[in-house]
N, C-alpha and C positions, 0 to 999 in steps of 0.2 A: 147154390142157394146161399144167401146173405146168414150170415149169425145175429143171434141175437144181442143185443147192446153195442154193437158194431155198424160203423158207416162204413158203406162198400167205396175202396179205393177211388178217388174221381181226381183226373187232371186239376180241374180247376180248383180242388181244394188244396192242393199241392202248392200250384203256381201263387196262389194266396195267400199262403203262410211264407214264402220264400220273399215278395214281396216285402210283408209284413215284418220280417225281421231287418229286412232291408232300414225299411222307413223307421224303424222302432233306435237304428244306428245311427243313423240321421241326426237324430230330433238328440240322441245324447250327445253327440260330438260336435255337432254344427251350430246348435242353436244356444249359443251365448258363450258355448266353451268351457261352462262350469262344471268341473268333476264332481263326484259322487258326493255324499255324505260321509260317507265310510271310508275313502279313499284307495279305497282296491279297484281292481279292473273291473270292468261294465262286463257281466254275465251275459252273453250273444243266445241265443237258440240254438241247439244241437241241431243244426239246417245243411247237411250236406249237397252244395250246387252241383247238380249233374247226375245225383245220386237216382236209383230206381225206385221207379214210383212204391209210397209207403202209403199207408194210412195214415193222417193224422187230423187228431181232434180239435175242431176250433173253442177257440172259447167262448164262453156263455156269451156275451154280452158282443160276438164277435157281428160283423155286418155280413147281410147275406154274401156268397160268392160272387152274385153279378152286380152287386153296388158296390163292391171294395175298392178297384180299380181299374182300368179299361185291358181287357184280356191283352190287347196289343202289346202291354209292356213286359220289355224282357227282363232277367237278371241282368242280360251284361247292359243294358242302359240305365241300370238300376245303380250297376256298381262303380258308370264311371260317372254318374251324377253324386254320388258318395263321394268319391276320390278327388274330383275337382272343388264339393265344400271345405273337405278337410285342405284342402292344397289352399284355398283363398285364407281359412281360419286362421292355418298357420301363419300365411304371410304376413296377416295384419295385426298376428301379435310377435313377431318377430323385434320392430321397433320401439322400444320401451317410451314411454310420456316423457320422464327425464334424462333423457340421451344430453350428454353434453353438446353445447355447438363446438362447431370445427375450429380450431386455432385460425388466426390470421396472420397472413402471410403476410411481410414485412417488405416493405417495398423498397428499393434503391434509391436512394437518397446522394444524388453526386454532392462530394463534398465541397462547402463555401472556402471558396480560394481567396486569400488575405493575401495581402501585399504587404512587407515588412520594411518600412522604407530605413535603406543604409546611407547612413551621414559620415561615421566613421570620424568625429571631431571636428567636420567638414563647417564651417560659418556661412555658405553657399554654394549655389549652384544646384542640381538638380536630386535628387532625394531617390531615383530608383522608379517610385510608383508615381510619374504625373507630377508631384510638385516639389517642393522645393526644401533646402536645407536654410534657409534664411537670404538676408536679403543685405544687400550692403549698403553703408551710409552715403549720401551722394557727395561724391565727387572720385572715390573710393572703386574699385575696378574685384571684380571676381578672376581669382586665377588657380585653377587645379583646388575649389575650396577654401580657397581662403582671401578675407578684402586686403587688397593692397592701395599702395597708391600710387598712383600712374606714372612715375617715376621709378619706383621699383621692381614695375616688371619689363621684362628683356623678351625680344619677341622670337619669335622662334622662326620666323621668314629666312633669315643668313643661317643662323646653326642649322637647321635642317634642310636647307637648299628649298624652299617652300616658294612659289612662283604663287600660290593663289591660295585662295580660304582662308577660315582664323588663320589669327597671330599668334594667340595663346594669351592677349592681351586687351581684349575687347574691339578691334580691328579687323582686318584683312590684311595678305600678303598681296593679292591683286585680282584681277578675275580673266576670266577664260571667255576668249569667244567662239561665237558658235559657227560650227557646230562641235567644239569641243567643250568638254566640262572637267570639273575639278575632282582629283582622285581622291580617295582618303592620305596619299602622301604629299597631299599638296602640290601637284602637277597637271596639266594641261590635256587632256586626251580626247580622243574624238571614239564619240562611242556611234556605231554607225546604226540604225534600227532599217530594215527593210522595208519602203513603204508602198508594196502587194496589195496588202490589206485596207490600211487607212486610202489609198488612192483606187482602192477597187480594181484592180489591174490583173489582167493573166495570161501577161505575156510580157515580153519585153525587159530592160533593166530596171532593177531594181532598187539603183541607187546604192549599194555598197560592193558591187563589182560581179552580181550574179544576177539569174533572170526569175522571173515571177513565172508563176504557172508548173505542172505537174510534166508537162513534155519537154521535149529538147527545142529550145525556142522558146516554149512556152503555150502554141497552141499544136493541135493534134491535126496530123496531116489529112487532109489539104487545106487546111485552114491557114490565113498567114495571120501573122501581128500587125496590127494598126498603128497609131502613131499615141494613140489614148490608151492602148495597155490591152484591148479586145481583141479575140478573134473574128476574121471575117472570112468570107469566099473569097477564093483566087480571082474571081469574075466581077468583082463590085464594081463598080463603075462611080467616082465621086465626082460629087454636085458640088459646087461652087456659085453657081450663076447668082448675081446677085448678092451675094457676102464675101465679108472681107473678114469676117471673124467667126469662130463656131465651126460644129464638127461636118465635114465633109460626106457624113453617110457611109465610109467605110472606112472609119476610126483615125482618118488625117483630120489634122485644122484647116479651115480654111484661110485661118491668121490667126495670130496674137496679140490683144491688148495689154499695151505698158502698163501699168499702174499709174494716176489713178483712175483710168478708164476701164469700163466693163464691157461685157459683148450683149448686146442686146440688139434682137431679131439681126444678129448681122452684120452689124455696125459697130463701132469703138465710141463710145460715148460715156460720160464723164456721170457718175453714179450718185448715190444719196451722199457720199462722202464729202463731193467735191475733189480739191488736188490732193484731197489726206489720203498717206497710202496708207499698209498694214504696217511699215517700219515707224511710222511715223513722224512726229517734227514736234519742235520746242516752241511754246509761244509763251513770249513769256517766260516764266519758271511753271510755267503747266504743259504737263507731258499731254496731248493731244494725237492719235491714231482711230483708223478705218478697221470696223471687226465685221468679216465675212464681207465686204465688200457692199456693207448698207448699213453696219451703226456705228455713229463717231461717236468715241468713249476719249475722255479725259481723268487728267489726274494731277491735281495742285500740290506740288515739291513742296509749296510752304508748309503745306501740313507736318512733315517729318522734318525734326530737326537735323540742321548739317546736313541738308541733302540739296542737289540741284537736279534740272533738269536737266540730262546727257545722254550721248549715246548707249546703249548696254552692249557690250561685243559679245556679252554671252548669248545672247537672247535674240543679237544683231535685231534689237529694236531700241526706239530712245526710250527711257525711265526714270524713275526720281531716283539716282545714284549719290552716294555720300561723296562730300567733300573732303580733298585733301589731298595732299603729292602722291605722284605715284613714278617710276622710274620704268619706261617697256623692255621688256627682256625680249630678244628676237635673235640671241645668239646662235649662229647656225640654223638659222630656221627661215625659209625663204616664202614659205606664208604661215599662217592660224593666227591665233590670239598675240598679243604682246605682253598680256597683264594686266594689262590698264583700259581694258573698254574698247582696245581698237585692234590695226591689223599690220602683221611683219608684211614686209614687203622684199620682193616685186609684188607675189599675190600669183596665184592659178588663172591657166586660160578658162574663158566663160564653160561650164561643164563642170569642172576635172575639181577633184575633191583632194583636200589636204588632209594629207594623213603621217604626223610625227612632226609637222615643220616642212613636208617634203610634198610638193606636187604630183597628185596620179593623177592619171588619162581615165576618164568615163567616157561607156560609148555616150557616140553622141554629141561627145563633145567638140567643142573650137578645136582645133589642132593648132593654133597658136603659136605657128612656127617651129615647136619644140619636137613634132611626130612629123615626115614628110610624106611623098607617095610611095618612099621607098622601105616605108615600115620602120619596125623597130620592135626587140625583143625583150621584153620585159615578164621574170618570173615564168621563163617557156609559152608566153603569151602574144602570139603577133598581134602589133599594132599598128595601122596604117593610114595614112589619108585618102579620102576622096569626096570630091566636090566640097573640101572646107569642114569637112566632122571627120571624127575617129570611129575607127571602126575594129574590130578582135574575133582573134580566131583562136583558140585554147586546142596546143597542138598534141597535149594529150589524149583531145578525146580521139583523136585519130591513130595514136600510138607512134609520133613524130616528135622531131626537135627542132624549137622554133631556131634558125640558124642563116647565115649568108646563104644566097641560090646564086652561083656562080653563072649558071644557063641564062637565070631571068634579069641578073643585074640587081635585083633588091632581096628583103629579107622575105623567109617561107619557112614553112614546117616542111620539112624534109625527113 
């Protein structure tokens, strides 16, 4: 039997008040985040979750049990919708309004490079950065810095043995032909460059005593070498019919046009140039030459003072070279340069390249009486004629010594 002034124990007034305290946390800590008046802790409900079931009294003014809230909801989705308000509250008062901004990062800056130009007392010549230390009065010669006059300075061609480039006097000691050039001691050398590359080539010599291409030979077996620097099949078969000049179909020519004739469809005939070749010719004092074999390019000597139009043995083409004596040095030296724009003599057979003043054998070349059939041994290197070229056998790579063959009568790697 119920007592009097007492509600009989009922779930849902339980679950209602548990609720209720829930939402009542809420509404203090979530919504706006404003602490109390009084500044002491928020007074909760003496609400034990889990606790057995108690009596407790709602308040006046409290809403019936079934309009409060939908029975469905529990404590625990009561508590972690709590917990996730207070977790965003926090967060977003975490960052204060007046937070400093962040430092900026400084960035690298490579530093401006200055050129400090050195004279050193110097009245001329060059200054270090591009230009110049001043300039001398005409007639007046720049030498090591300082204006002289052309009387005064002593050339430095005899004291230092100097065959070509400055004098040290506003001059030359002479020039260098090609294919050799002038060293920084004033001397004549042949600098050799392999032309593989520029000639497209991969196989074959190479023009400074070795072959182009990655194999031995230069193409990859069974491929052989053509006569154009390409691999082809051992089986080509070349075509000729009909031409006298141009490529054969398996990297032979079928002839060679002189200069200043071209191959065209086959034939040697004389091109946009006319007789001008790429060495060219003097007409006149106007240097006049064939560039690629279809534009004639000229150039008027009168322009440059003291200059004529001559051959260049550096260049082994004609150009507007200065005027003035020159004396050929060719001592000991049985070809290259003289000094003076032209060539020691005897000279190399057609091929064979000069190197120091002294004739070498390229394959390939004339044999020029100087290589017979019966060989010759040069640097462990047989060299031999036949049918009128030279031809080598490097008797290293065989682990041999190029030597007399007493059996065969001529020279062999043995």
């Amino acid at each position: 039997m119920a007592t009097t002034g007492s509600l009989p124990a009922m779930p849902s007034f339980r679950r209602f008040a548990r609720v209720l305290a829930l939402v009542s946390l809420v509404l203090a800590t979530g919504c706006g985040g404003t602490e109390p008046a009084t500044g002491g802790d928020v007074a909760l409900p003496d609400v034990a979750f889990g606790a057995p079931d108690a009596a407790v009294t709602p308040p006046a003014d409290a809403a019936p049990p079934g309009d409060a809230l939908p029975t469905d909801v529990s404590a625990t989705d009561a508590r972690a919708d709590t917990a996730e308000a207070g977790t965003i509250a926090d967060t977003a008062s975490d960052a204060p309004d007046n937070a400093p901004e962040p430092p900026e990062v400084a960035q690298d800056v490579p530093p401006e490079v200055i050129c400090t130009p050195s004279c050193d007392g110097a009245q001329c010549g060059p200054d270090g950065c591009g230009g110049t230390c001043g300039d001398c009065d005409p007639g007046k010669l720049c030498s090591q810095g300082t204006c002289i006059d052309p009387g005064q300075c002593t050339s430095t061609c005899e004291a230092e043995a100097r065959i070509c480039g400055p004098d040290g006097c506003g001059s030359i000691c002479g020039y260098c032909t090609y294919p050799e050039v002038c060293d920084p001691d004033g001397q004549c050398v042949e600098v050799c460059v392999p032309f593989c590359e520029a000639d497209n080539k991969h196989c074959g010599p190479d023009g400074c005593g070795g072959t182009c291409g990655d194999y031995d030979g230069g193409c990859q077996a069974p491929l052989l070498c053509g006569d154009d620097g390409q691999c082809y099949q051992p089986d080509c078969i070349a075509n000729c019919i009909g031409k006298l000049c141009g490529n054969d179909g398996c990297g032979g020519d079928c002839g060679l046009c002189a200069e200043p004739k071209i191959c065209q469809n086959g034939s040697c005939q004389l091109g946009p140039c006319g007789t001008v070749t790429s060495v060219g010719e003097c007409q006149a004092n106007v240097v006049v030459w064939c560039s690629e074999g279809v534009f004639l390019l000229e150039d008027d000597c009168d322009d440059y003072p003291e200059h004529a139009c001559k051959y260049d043995g550096f260049a082994n083409a004609y150009g507007c070279q200065p005027v003035g004596p020159c004396t050929p040095k060719c001592e000991d030296k049985e070809c290259g340069s003289d000094s003076c724009g032209g060539w020691c003599a005897p000279g190399c057979p057609a091929g064979w390249s000069c190197l120091g003043g002294a004739c070498a054998p390229e394959p390939g070349g004339d044999c020029g009486g100087e290589i017979t059939t019966l060989g010759e041994c040069i640097d462990n290197v047989l060299w031999f004629c036949s049918g009128g070229l030279l031809y080598f056998v490097e008797c290293d790579t065989f682990g041999q010594t190029c030597t007399w063959d007493n059996s065969q009568g001529k020279y062999g790697c043995l």
